[in-house]
N, C-alpha and C positions, 0 to 999 in steps of 0.2 A: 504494500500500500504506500502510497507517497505520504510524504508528511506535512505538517503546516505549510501555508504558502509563507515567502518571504515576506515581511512587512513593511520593507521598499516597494516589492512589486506590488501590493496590496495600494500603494499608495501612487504608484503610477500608472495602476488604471483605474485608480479613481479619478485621476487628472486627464489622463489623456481621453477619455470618451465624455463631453458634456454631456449633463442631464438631459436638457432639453432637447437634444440630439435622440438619447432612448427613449426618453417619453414620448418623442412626436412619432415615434413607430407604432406605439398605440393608441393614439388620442389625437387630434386636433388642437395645439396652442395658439392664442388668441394674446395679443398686448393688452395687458394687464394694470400698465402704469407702474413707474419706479422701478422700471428692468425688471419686473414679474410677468410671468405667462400666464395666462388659465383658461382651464377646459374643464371640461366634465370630466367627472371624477369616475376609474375605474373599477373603486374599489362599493362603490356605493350608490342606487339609483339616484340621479337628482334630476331637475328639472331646471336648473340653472345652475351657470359655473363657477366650484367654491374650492376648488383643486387650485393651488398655486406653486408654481415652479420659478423659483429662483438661479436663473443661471450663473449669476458672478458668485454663489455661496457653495451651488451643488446642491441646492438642499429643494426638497417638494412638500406641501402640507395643504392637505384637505380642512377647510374650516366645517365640513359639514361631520364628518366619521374620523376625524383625527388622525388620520392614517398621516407618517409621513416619515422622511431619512434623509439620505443621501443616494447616489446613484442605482448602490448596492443592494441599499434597502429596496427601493421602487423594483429591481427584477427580482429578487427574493420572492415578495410578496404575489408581483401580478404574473411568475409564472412558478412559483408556488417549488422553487430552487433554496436548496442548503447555500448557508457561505460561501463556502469554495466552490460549489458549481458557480455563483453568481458572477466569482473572480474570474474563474476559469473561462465562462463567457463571455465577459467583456473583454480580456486578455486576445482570446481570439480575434472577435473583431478587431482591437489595436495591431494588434501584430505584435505583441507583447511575450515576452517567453518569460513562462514562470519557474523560479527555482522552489524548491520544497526544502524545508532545514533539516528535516529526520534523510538523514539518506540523501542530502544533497540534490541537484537537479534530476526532473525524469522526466524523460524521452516517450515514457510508455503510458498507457493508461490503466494500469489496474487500478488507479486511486480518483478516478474521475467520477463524478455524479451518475446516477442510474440515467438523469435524464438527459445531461450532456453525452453518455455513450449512447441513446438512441438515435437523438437527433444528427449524430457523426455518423450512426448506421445506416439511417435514411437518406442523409448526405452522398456516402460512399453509393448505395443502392443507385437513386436516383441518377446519379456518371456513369454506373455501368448498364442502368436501361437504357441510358440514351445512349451510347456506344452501340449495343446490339441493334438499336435502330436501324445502322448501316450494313448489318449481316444478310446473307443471301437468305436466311431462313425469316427476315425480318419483311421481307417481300408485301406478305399478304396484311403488314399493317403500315405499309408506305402507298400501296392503292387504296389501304381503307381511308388513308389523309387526304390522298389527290382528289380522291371519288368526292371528297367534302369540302372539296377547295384549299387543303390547307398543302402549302409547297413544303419542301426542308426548312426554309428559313422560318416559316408559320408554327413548325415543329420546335424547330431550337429554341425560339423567343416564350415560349410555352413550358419548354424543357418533356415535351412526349419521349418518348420511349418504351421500348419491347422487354418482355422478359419470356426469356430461351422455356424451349417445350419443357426441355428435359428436369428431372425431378430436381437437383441440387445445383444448377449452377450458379445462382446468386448466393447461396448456404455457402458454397466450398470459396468463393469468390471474397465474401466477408471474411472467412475464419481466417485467411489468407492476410488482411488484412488488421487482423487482431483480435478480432471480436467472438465473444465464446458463444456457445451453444444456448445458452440459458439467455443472453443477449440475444439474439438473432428470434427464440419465442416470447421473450418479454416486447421487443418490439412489434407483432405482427408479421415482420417479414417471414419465417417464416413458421414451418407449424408439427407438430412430433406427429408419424408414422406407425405405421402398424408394428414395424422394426424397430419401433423405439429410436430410431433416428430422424434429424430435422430436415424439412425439405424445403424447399420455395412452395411462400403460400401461393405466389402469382407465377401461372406456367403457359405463355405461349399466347399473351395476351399484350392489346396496346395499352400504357403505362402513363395517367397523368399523376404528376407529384403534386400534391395539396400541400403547399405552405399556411403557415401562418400569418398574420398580420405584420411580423417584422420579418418574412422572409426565408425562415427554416422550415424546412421539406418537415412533416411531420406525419406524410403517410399517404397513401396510395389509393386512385380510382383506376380497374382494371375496366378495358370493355372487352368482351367475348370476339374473338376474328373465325374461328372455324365451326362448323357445325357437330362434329364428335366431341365438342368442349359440352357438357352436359352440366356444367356451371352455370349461374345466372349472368344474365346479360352485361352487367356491371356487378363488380365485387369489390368491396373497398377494406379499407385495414381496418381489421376490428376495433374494441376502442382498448387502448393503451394507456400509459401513463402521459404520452404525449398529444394523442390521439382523439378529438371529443367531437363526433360529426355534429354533435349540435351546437357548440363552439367554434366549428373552421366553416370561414365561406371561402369557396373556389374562386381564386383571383383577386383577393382581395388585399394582395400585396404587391401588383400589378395596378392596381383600380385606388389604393388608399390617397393617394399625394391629387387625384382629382378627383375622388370625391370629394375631397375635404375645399380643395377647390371652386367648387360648381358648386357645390353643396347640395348635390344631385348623385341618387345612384341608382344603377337598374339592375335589376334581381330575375334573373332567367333563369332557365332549370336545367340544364345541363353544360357539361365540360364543352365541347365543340360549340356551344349553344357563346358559351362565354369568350370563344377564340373566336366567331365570327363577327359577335358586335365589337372586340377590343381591332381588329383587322380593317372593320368597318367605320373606325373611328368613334365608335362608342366605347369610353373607356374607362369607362365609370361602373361596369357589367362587370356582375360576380356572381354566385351560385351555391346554390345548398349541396354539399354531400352525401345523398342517399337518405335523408331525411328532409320532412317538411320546414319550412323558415317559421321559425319561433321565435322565445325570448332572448335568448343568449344570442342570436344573429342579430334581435334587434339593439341590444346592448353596445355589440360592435360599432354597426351604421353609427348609432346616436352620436355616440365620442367622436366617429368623423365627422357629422353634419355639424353638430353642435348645437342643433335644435334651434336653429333661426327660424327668421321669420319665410325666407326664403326656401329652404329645405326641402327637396323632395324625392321622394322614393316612389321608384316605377317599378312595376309589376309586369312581367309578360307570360301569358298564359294564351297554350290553346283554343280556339274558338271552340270546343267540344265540350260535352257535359263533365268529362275532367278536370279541363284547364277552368270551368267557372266555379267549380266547386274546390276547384284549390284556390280561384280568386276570393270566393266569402269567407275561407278559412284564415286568408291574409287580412279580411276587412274584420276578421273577429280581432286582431292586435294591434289595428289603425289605431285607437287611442292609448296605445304605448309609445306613439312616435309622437314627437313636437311638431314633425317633417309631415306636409301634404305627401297623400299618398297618392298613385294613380297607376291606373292600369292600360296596359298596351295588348290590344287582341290580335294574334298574328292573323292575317289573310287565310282562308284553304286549309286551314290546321296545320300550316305552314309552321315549325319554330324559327328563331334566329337563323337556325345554321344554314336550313332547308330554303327562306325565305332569300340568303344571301346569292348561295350557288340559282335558284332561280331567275333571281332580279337584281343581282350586282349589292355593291354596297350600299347606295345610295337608298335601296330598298330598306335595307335593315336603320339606317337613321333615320327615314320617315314613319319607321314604325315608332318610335318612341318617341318623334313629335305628333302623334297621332293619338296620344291617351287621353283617358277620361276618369275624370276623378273618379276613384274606387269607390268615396260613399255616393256617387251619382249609378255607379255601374250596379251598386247592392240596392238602389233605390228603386231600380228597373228588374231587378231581378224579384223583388217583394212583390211590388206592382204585378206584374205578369202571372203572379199566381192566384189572383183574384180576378171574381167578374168583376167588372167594371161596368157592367153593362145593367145593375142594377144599385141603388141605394146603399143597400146591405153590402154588398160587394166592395162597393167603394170606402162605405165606414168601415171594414175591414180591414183595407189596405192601408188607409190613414192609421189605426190604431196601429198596425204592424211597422210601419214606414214612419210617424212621428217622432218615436227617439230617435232611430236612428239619426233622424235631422237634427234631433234637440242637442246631439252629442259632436256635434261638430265643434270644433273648437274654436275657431275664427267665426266674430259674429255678426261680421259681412256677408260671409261665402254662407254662413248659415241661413240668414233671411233669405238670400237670392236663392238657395235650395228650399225652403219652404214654399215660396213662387213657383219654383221649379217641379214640386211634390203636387202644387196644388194643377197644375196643367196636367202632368201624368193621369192625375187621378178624375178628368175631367168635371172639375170642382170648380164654380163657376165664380163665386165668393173665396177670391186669394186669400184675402185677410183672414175666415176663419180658419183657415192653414196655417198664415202665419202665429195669429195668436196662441195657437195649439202647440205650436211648438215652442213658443216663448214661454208659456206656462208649466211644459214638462222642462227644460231646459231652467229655468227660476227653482223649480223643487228639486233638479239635481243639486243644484247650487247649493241649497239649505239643506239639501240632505248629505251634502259634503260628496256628492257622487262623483265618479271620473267623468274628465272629460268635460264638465263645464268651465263655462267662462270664469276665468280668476284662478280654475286650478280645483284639483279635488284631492283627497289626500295623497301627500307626496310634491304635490303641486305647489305651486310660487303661493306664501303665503299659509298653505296647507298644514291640518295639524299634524300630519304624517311626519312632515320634515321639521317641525318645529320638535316633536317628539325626538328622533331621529340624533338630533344635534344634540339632544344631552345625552344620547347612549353614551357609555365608553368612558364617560366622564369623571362617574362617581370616585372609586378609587380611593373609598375612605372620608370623602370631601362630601359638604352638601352643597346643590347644583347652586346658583343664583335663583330665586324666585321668578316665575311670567316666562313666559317665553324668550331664547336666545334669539338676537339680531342675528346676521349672518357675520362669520367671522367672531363671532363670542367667543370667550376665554373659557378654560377650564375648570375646573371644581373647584367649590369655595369664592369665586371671583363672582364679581357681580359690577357693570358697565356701569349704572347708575351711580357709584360710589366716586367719588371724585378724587381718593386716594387710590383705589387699585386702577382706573386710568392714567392716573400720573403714573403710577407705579411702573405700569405695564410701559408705557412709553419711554420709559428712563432704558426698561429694559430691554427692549429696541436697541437702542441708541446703543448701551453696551454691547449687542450683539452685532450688531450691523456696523456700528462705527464708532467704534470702543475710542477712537486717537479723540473723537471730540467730548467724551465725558472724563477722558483719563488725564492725570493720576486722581483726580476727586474719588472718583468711583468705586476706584478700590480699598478707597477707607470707610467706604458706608459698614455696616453690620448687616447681616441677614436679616436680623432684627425689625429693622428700620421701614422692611416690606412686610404688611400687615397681612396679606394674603399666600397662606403657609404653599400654593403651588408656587410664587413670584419667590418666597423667601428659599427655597426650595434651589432657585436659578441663581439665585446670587449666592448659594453654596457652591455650585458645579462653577460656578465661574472664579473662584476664589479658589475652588482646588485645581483649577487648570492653570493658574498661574494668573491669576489675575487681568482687568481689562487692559493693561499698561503692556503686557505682551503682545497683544494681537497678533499682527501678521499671518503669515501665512499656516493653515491649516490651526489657526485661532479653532474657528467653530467646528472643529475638528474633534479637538480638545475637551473643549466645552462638553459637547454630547456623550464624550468618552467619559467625563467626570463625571455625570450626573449618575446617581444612584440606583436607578431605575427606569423601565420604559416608560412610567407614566411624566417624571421629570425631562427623559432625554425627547416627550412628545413635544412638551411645553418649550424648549430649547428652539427646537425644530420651528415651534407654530412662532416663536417671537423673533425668528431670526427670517423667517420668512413674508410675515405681513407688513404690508408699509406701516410707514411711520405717518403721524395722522399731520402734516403740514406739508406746505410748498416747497421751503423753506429749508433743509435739512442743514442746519449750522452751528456755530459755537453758542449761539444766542438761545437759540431753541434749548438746547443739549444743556446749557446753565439756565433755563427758566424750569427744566425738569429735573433737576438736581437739586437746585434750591427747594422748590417745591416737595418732591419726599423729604428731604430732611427737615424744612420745615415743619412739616406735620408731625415728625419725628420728635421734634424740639418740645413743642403743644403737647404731645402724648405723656412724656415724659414731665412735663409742668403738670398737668392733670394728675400724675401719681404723684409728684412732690407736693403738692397743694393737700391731696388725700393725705398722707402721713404724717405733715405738719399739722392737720387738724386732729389726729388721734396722738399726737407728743405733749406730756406737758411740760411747759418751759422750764419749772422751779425741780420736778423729780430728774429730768432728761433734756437738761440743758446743755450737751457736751451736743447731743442727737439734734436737736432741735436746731442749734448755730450751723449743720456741717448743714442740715438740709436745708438752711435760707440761704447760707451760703453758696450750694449747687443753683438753689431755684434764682440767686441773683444772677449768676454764673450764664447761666442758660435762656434766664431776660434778656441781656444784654447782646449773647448771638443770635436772639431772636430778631431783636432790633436792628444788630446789622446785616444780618442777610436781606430783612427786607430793607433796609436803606441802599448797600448795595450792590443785592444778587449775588450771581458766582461770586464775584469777587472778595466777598465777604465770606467765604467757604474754611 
């Protein structure tokens, strides 16, 4: 097994790969103000963005779930990786070569993560199907490309390839390679025998690699080329430890840098399906893996769109009583998106692929400016199952067809589908349409329902996320009372308080730009911070060596001091949120210095005031002199810090 990583190297890939560089591989960054980023947060539904990434610190923190670190921390967490795989990943990507201290440098990997050897296994896989692509035996899946329009170049840009008939030659091709037995079936690739030996789960099939969101191959769609293959038509990697088809969309590491772009994506249903709109110049097109698109695909989209106002998500489904019944199965998750949804009906039961090789590219673009809002498409599909042709019929249709309207979230596009509702249903009086659905759309409201205007729980405002925001918090502390703003502090704190706002801003300032409170700073006491998570931070920073050190890998320090995750969180959340001024100067930085220790001064007269009234002069007069003495002591720097500020410190 290798041994610890070096703690040089440790520390030069945490330098060499920015933050915002790995997070924008899964999420969308947005300017933030004061060189902060924010997006939606990965780790926790939200409906607005409370995720912050700070690039000149290295550091991320969610003001809604408290999640937050350093580079390390962020892949740890969101792909669910040990330390030293985390290392070991980022390493890779830099080009970084890591030594180990037990046993000096290794070349090998017995000592590498379970999940870093898969995704190297998939890696190595993925080169040598696309090698065998170019084999004589590879024949009958290079006409199955052409036959689809896709040339070699269409193949490589995709990365397709073959995997050979015969039972073991990716099995003997990996072990060749390093990878042991027990590897090769934790992956999927391949699968134990009646021999008790392992063979290629994939034999004699065309080969697409399904990545991830940032790009590693993490498993396999097989489709069927011959007729004695008595397999299903498409076979995919079962589900692994890196593996989750309800978590991977097809291409969407191809598609992410324009989605997030456009703020538009299109959702097809198959591999070739996804290579002909990306060819076509739609490339925003991505795909489920052998499973229906649910919540965790929509989890993905969202962090790219980032739920604008703009936002939209297209659909394309067959004209056939399949492709509509996977379309209302999509319009049942509409109100999980912020993003317009809409749906695109291919021509002829045409898909993408079919519709391209018939009618060129140009065909496959105007299918996708050819859609129609999803809840327009479910509103026609209601409608039609009703007579219309009497009263009854029509009342019907209205009672079935009204929420759907009432649940629109935009309450423009709402009214004009109510208009729209009351034509379909040959309703002659628009208005009692409209009002129909302005009064079930009023009682979602009040009944906290999804999907109405203003937000339902979870939603802007929502008790869900007001709930939410003090999870995680407790930690021994009682929350602040009422509901937390966005960006609230942690347990025990409370915004209303005009000392733990100072407080918190003083601490800021230490963290962010310790050169403009320092050396004062460093002679405060713990003490001095009334709120035991704040007094908690000016511990860790006084065991790191105080604010007077800074420099490089300061908050480094800092975080390493702190006693526990709940403090090393609170480090994170104050070194990451702005500071509440324009302004960020010596001026500021000595108005909030004076300011805690001010109240410091006050707290401290208030206990001397109490003792001098329980002393008496004639029994305890030696007590009595020192304490008028202090409380003179401490009038006097009271007076001059407010005469003259810092400088009176």
């Amino acid at each position: 097994m290798a041994g610890r990583i070096n703690d040089d190297d440790v520390k030069a890939v945490r330098d060499a790969v920015p933050i915002d560089a790995v997070v924008s591989e899964y999420l969308q960054l947005r300017n933030a103000g004061g060189g902060n980023l924010k997006g939606l947060c990965p780790f926790h539904d939200e409906k607005s963005p409370s995720f912050q990434v700070s690039p000149s610190k290295g550091l991320y923190h969610c003001f809604g779930c408290q999640a937050g670190g350093d580079t390390l921390d962020f892949i740890m967490k969101i792909d669910h990786l040990s330390f030293s795989e985390a290392v070991e990943r980022l390493a890779g990507q830099a080009g970084i070569t890591l030594r180990y201290e037990e046993g000096g440098y290794t070349a090998g990997t017995s000592g590498r993560g379970e999940r870093i050897r898969l995704v190297e296994a998939h890696k190595a896989a993925a080169q040598f199907y696309v090698e065998q692509l170019e084999s004589p035996e590879a024949e009958i899946g290079r006409k199955f490309l052409a036959g689809r329009g896709f040339d070699q170049a269409a193949a490589a840009h995709f990365g397709v390839g073959y995997s050979p008939a015969g039972w073991d030659h990716l099995t003997r091709f990996l072990r060749g390679r390093g990878f042991s037995d027990k590897e090769l079936i934790l992956s999927g690739l391949a699968q134990d025998s009646r021999s008790g030996k392992p063979i290629d789960r994939f034999r004699g099939r065309l080969m697409w690699p399904i990545r991830d969101i940032t790009g590693e191959v993490v498993g396999f769609g097989a489709r069927k080329l011959r007729d004695d293959d008595n397999g299903p038509k498409y076979l995919n990697t079962p589900e692994t430890a890196i593996y989750k088809k309800s978590q991977v969309l097809y291409g969407i590491d191809l598609a992410k840098k324009e989605i997030a772009k456009t703020s538009r994506a299109v959702v097809v249903e198959g591999y070739t399906d996804v290579m002909a709109c990306h060819l076509a110049g739609v490339t925003t097109a991505i795909a489920t893996c052998g499973t229906a698109f649910g919540g965790d695909h929509i989890k993905i989209l969202r962090r790219l769109l980032m739920d604008n106002a703009t936002a939209e998500v297209i659909f394309t489904f067959d004209g056939d009583a399949a492709g509509q019944k996977a379309a209302l199965r999509a319009f049942e998750d509409d109100q999980k998106f912020a993003a317009e949804t809409s749906i695109a009906i291919t021509p002829g039961g045409m898909d993408p692929c079919e519709l391209r090789l018939a009618e060129g590219d140009a065909a496959v673009a105007a299918l996708v400016d050819s859609r129609t809002p999803l809840f327009e498409f479910a509103l026609r599909h209601i409608v039609a199952r009703h007579n219309l042709e009497n009263p009854a019929g029509r009342a019907a249709a209205l009672d079935e067809a009204a929420p759907v309207v009432a649940n629109i979230k935009n309450i423009a596009i709402q009214h004009e589908s109510a208009v729209q509702l009351a034509g379909m249903l040959g309703v002659r009086d628009e208005q009692f349409v409209v009002k129909r659905v302005a009064q079930l759309a009023r009682w979602a409201r009040d009944r906290g329902g999804a999907g109405g205007p203003g937000g339902g729980p979870g939603g802007p405002g929502g008790r869900a996320q007001q709930s939410q925001r003090g999870q995680g918090r407790g930690q021994g502390y009682e929350a602040a009372p009422g509901p937390a703003p966005a960006g609230a502090p942690g347990p025990a704190l409370n915004l209303r308080s005009p000392a733990h706002r100072t407080e918190r801003e003083l601490l800021k300032l230490a963290l962010q730009r310790p050169e403009l409170v320092s050396p004062a700073f460093d002679a405060y006491g713990a003490d001095e911070f009334t709120a035991p998570p704040y007094a908690a931070v000016r511990q860790a920073v006084q065991d790191a060596g105080g604010a007077a050190q800074g420099g490089e890998g300061y908050l480094a320090r800092v975080r390493e001091a702190a006693p526990n995750d709940t403090v090393r969180a609170m480090v994170t959340e104050l070194a990451v949120e702005a500071v509440h001024t324009k302004s960020v100067d010596e001026i500021y930085a000595g108005e909030q210095l004076v300011a805690v220790r001010l109240r410091a001064v006050e707290r401290r007269v208030n206990e001397l005031n109490s003792s001098i009234a329980r002393l008496n002069p004639q029994t305890q007069a030696e007590q009595h002199q020192a304490v008028n003495q202090e409380l003179w002591v401490l009038r006097q720097y009271g007076l001059r810090l407010r005469a003259q500020g810092a400088a009176g410190l």
